[in-house]
N, C-alpha and C positions, 0 to 999 in steps of 0.2 A: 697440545696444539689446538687454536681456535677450529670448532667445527667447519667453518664456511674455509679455512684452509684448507682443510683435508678434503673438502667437495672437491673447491678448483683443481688442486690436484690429480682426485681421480677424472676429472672431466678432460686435463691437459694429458694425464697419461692416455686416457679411453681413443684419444683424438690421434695419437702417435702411434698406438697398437691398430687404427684402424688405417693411414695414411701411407704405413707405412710395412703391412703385411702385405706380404704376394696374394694377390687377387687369386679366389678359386675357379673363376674360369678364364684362368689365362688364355692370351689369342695365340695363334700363328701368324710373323709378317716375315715377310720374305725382303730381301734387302740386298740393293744394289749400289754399292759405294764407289766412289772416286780414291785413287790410292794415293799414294802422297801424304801431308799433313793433312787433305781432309781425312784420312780415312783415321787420322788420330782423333779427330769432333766426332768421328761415327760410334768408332769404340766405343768411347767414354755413354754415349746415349746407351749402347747396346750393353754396357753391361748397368746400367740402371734396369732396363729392360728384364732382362735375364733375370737379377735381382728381384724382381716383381714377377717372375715364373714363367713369362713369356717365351718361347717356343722361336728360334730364328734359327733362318736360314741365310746364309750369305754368298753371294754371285762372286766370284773373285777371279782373277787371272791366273793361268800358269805361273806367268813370268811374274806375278805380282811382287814388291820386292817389301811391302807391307804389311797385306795383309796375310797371317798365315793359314795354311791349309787346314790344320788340326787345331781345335780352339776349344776351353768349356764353356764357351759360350756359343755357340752357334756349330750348327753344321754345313759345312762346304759345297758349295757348288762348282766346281772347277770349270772354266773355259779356257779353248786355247788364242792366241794371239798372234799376230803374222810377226811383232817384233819383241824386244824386250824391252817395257815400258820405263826402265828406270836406263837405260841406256839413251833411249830417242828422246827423253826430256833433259838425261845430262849434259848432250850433245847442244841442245838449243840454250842450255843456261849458259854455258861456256861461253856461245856466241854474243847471245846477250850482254854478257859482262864485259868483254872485248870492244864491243860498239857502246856502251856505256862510257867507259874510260877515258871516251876519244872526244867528250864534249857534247855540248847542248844545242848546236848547229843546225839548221833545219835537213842540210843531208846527211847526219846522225839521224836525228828523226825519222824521215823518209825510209832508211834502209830498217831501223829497225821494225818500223810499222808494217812496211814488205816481210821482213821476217816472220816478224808475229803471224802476219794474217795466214802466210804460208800455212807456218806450224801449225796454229788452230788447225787449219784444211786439214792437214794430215793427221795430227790426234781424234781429229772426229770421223775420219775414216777408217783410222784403225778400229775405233773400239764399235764404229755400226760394222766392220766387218766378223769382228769377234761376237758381238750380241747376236746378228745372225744364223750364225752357228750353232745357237739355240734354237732360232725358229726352225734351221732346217733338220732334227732333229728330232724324230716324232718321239720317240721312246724319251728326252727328255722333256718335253713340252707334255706329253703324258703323265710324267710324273710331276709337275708344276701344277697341272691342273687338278689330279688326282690329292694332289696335297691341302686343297682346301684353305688356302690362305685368308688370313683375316683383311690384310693391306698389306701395298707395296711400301717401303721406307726407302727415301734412293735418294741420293746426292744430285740435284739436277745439271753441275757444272757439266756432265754429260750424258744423253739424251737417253739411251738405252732403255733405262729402268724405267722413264717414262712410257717408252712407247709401249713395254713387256707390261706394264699395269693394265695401259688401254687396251691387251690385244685380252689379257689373263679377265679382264673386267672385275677389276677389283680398285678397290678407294688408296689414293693418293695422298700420303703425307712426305714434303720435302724438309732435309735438312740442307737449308740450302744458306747463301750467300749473294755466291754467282749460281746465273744459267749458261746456256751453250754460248751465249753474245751478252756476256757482261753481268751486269748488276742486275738482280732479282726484279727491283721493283720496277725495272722500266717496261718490262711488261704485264706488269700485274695492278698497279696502281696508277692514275693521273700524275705527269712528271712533269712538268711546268720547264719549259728548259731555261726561262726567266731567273730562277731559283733553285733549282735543282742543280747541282752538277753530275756532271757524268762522269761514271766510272767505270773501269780505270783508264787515268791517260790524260784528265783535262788537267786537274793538279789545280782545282776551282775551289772553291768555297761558296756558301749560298746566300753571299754579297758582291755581285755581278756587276763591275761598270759595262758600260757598253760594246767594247771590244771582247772584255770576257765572254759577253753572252753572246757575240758571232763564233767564239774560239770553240764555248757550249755546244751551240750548233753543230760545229765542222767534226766534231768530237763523237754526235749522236749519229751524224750521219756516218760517219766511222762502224758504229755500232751496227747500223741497218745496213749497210754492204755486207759487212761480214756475217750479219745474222743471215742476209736475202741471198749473197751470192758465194760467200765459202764454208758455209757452215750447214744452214739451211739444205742444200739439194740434196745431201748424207742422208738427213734423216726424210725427208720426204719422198726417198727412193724404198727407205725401209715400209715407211707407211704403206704406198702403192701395193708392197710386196703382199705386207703380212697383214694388216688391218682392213677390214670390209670396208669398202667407204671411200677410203684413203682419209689423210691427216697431215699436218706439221706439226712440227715441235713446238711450237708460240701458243698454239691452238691448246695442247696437251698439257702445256705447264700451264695456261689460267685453266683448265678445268681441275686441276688439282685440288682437293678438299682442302688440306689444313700448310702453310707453308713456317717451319720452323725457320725463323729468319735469326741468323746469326752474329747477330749485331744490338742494338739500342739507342734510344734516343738522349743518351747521357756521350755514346758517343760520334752516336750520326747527327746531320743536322737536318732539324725539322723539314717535314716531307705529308703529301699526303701518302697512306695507305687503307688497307682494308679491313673488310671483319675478320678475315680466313686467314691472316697474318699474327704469327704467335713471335715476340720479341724473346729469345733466349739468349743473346749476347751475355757473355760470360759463365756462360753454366758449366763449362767444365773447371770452374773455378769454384775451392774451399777451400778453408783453413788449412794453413801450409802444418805440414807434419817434421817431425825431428829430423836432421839430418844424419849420413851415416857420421860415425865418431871421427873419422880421421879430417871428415869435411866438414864439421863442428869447429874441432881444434886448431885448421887453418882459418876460417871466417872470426873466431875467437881471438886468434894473435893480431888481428888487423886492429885491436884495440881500440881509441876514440876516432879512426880514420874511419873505417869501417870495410865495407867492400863493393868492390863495382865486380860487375860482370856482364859477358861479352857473349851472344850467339847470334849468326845466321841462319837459325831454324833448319829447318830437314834438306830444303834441297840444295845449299850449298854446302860444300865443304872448306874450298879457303877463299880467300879474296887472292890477287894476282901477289906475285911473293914482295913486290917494291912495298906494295900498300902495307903488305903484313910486319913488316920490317918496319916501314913508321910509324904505326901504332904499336909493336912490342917494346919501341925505345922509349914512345911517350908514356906507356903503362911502367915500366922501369924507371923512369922521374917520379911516379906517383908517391905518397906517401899512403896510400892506400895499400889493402892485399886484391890479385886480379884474380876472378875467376874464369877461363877462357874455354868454349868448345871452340877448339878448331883440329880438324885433320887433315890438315894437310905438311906440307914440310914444316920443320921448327924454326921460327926466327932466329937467325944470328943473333940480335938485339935482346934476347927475353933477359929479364930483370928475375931476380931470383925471388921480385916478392908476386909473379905472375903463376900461376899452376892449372898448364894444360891439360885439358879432360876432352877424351871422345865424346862423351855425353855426362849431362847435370840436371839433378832431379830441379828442372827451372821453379814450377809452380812454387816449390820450397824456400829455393834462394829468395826468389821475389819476396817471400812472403815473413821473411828472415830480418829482423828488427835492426841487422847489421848493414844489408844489401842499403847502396846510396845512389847507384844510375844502374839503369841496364842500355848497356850499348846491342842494339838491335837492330836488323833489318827491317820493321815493319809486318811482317807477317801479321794475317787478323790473331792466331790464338795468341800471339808476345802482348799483342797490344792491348788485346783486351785483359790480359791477368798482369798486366802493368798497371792497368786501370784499378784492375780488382785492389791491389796490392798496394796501390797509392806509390810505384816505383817511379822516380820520372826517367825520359827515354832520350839517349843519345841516337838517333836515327840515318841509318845508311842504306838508305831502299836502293832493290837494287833491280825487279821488273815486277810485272804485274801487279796489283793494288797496291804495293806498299810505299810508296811514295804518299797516294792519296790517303792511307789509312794514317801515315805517321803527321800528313799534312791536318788532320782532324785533332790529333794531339796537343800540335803546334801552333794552333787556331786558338787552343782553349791555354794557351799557356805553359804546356804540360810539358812538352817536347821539345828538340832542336833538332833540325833536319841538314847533315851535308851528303850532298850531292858525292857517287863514289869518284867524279872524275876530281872534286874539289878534295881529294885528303891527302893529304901530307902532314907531317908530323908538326907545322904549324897550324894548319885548321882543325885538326883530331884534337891538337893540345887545348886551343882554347876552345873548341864548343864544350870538350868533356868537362875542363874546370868549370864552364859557364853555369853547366848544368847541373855539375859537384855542385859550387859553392853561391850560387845567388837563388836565394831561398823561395823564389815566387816558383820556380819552378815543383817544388816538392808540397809545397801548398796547395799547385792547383788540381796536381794530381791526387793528392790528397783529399781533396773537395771530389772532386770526379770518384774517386774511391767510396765517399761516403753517401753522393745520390746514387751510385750504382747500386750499392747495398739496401740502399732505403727502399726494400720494394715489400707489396704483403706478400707475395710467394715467389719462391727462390726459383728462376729461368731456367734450373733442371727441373724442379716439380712441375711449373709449367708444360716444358714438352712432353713430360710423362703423362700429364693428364689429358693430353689435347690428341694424343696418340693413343688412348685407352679411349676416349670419348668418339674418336672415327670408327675403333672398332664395334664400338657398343652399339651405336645409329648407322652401324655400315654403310660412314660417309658423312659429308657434311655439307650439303650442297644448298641449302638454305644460308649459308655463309658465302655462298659465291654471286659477283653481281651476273645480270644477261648483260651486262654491255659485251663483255666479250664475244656474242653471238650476232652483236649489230655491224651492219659495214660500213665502213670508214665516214661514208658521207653522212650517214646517220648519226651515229655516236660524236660527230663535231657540228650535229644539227646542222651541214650544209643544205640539205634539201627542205627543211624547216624555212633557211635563211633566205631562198630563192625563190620560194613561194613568197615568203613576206614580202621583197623588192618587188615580186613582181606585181602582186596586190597591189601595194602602195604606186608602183610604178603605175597601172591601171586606173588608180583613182586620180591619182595627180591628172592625168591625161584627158578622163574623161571630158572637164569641163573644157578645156581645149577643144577637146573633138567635138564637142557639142555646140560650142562656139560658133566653130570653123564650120559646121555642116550649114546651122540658121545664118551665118553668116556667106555662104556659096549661097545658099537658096535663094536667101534678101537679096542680094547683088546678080543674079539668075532671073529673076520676077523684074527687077529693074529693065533689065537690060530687051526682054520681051514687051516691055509695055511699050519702052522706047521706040523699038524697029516697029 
């Protein structure tokens, strides 16, 4: 072998024993997660983490119905909670899907908007009641502080972990998406609402005719009620309590060092943002691994057809049983094999070439040379490892971002989106053929696959670095602008604007006034010479 082979070599291996060994002075971070499917993005960071020798600890619920107590990767911090969180959010999905069903009407709208904002209210006051529970609690706040934490890691869809960093005084890294009122960057970066859409809820793109950008509007101000008047008084009752000074939540999340933002501009649309903003959209995605043998050998019989496959992510279990019945008829016409999570009752209709599963190693399937649509709600993690995996996506969003998220798909060609009150076994039949068999669709996801990939470091190694790199400069605040410390009228240069007009307005006037006075005087000296 040529010597200068054998260099590079030792230089590419040197470069992987060094990127890729557990650092010897692993941190401590202490970590507050959101449960749900975020808390499946938190895992996956934390056992990178762990993997690299890092030392966590994790804040969790009683009733948590995700995260569990005993783990080897982390040690537990158990809190209690006035309800059980996988009961009070199943209770609001059901409704949800109910008012859905019933059409696009603006008193659809109205009531579900009423719902929504409700709910919001009372999820963010369960869990500032449960976080408090901590503050009141000296023997464990003693041992929080005794522990010496390097940084907080907290999901900011709820406020908690934020405020426990500002009280603990320790640096802030989010994996975040959403915050307590919406989309990340509406408060973190300049949002143009010309071009920007809001999310969730406008179902916009950031090509705005004119009505759009009043809909834009009505949309943000949607946003600022609920951040000002049902979300907001939660956490700035905690601040008053527990923080010297006091505080709000909007305050708290721009002073965060580093924001792991859970997305990309392969699949968002351009936007301004910041320095302190790290793009890790799709990092829980890799190369799809073998399937088990039995789920081989079904994907395998599906021969030149290939296979589709069908989930509503974590927090649904079925669609209402008419829906599920017209889609197991139309999957039983397919010539395709089906692979379906659903648990709920079994369709009359199932076709014998369809095979029910509680759960499916998804990242796999997607990633399976066979897999030909994935029929989806929209959830971020489907979409993005549809993306990763070049799948294209039959789309059935059914609340919260996923409308807007499969609408970014469907923008770039990639996706088809029906509406859950629009399905019946004639719109399921043709969107899913549409999406089977007219080839632009699997092309564009396919392109979309291949700039996702096109990056020089992979959006896991990114958060890994950018979260080692807060604890090593404990913190990162040279990343952060001071606009956020300016007030309102300042940072939109009003008081700038008002001085300027009025200057100008003083100079316009002057020669008037100057006028008018020699001319009172001249006509005054007249008028005396006269009499």
């Amino acid at each position: 072998m040529p010597l200068h082979h054998v260099g590079g070599m030792f230089v590419l291996f040197s470069s992987f024993l060094i990127f890729f060994t557990p650092l010897g002075d692993a941190g401590k971070i202490l970590v507050y997660p959101l449960d749900g499917s975020h808390w499946v993005n938190m895992k996956i960071l934390l056992e990178e983490l762990h993997a690299r020798g890092h030392d966590i600890s994790v804040i969790r619920a009683a009733t948590s119905w995700y995260i569990p107590e005993k783990s080897p990767l982390y040690t537990s911090i158990t809190i209690e909670m006035d309800k059980d969180v996988k009961d009070f959010f199943n209770g609001f999905i059901q409704e949800q899907m109910k008012a859905h069903q019933k059409g696009s009407s603006l008193l659809t709208f109205l009531n579900l908007t009423k719902r929504f904002l409700s709910f919001i209210a009372q999820a963010h006051t369960l869990w500032c009641d449960a976080a408090s529970r901590i503050f009141e609690n000296p023997k464990m706040l003693k041992d929080l502080i005794d522990a010496q934490y390097d940084l907080v890691l907290t999901d900011p869809g709820i406020g908690p972990g934020v405020v426990l960093a500002k009280y603990l005084k320790l640096p802030l890294v989010l994996n975040v998406r959403w915050i307590t009122s919406g989309e990340g960057h509406f408060v973190l970066a300049p949002s143009p609402l010309s071009y920007v859409p809001v999310i969730p809820g406008s179902g916009l793109t950031d090509k705005m005719d004119f009505t759009q950008r009043i809909k834009n509007i009505f949309f943000y101000s949607l946003i600022w009620f609920q951040e000002k008047f049902m979300v907001g008084p939660a956490y700035d009752s905690m601040c008053d309590k527990y923080i010297e000074g006091g505080c709000d939540i909007v305050s708290l999340l721009q002073d965060a060092d580093i924001w792991l933002f859970r997305s990309d501009f392969v699949f968002e649309f351009p936007r301004p943002t910041m320095p302190n903003v790290v793009y890790i959209g799709g990092f829980q995605c890799k190369p799809a691994q073998p399937l088990p043998a039995d789920l081989e050998e079904f994907v395998q019989s599906a021969g030149e057809h290939g296979v589709i496959i069908m989930t509503l992510g974590t927090l649904v279990n079925n669609l209402p049983e008419d829906v599920v019945d017209e889609i197991a008829n139309v999957f039983a016409e397919m010539p395709q094999k089906i692979i379906w999570r659903h648990r709920g009752k079994r369709p009359s209709t199932l076709g014998n070439n369809t095979l029910i599963v509680d759960w499916m190693p998804q990242k796999d399937l997607l990633g399976h040379p066979q897999t030909k649509v994935f029929v989806a709600h929209g959830g971020t993690n489907g979409v993005q490892e549809a993306i990763y995996y070049g799948v294209p996506v039959l789309g059935i969003p059914l609340f919260f971002d996923q409308y807007d998220n499969l609408l970014r798909l469907q923008e770039r060609g990639a996706a088809k989106i029906i509406q859950l009150y629009e399905v019946n076994g004639h719109t399921f039949e043709r969107g899913l053929k549409e999406v089977l068999y007219k080839d632009s669709y699997r092309q564009n996801m396919q392109r979309l696959s291949h700039l996702h990939q096109d990056q020089p470091v992979a959006p896991m190694d990114q958060a890994i670095f950018w979260v080692e790199y807060v604890m090593r400069h404990k913190g990162a605040p040279h990343l952060r602008t001071q606009a956020y410390k300016m007030p309102w009228y300042s940072y939109h240069s009003l008081d700038v604007l008002v001085f300027l007009m009025t200057a100008v307005t003083v100079l316009l006037s002057l020669p008037f006034a100057v006028f008018r006075f020699l001319f009172c005087r001249t006509g005054g000296n007249r008028k005396l010479k006269q009499n």
